[in-house]
C-alpha positions in Angstrom: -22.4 20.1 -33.0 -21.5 19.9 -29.4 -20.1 17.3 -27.1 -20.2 16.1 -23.4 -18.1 13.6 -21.9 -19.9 12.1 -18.6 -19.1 9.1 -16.0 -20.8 5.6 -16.9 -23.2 6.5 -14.0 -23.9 9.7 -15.1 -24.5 8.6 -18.7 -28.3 8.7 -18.1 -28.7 12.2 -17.5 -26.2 13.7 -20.3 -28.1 11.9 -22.5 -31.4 12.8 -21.4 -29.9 16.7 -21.5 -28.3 16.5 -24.8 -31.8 14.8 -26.3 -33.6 17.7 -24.3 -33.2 20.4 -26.9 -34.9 20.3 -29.8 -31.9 20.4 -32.4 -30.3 17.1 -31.6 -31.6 14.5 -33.9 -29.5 11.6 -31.9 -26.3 11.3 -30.4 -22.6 9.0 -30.9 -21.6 7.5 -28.1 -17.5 7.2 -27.8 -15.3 5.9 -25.8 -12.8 8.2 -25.2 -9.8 6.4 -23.9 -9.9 4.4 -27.0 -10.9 7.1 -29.0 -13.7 4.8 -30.9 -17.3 4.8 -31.9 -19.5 2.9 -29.4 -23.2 3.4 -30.9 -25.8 5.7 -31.4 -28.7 7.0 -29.5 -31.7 8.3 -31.2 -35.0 9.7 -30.0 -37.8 7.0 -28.9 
C-alpha cells in the first residue's frame, strides 16, 4: 500500500505514476481536507 497526495492539476500524472507499476490494481481517490472517499480509479 502506498499513497500520494498531488494538486488538482497535477492529479493526471500521480495517477498515471501510481497505475505505472505493475502491482497497483486501482487507486482511491480522497479528499484530504475532508478526509473522505471520492472514487476509484481502475486500469482501462
Amino acid at each position: 500500500m502506498d499513497n500520494q497526495i498531488v494538486e488538482g492539476r497535477e492529479a493526471e500524472a500521480g495517477i498515471t505514476a501510481l497505475l505505472s507499476r505493475p502491482e497497483v490494481a486501482y487507486l482511491h481517490a480522497r479528499n484530504v481536507l475532508a478526509g473522505c472517499y471520492m472514487f476509484t480509479v481502475t486500469r482501462p
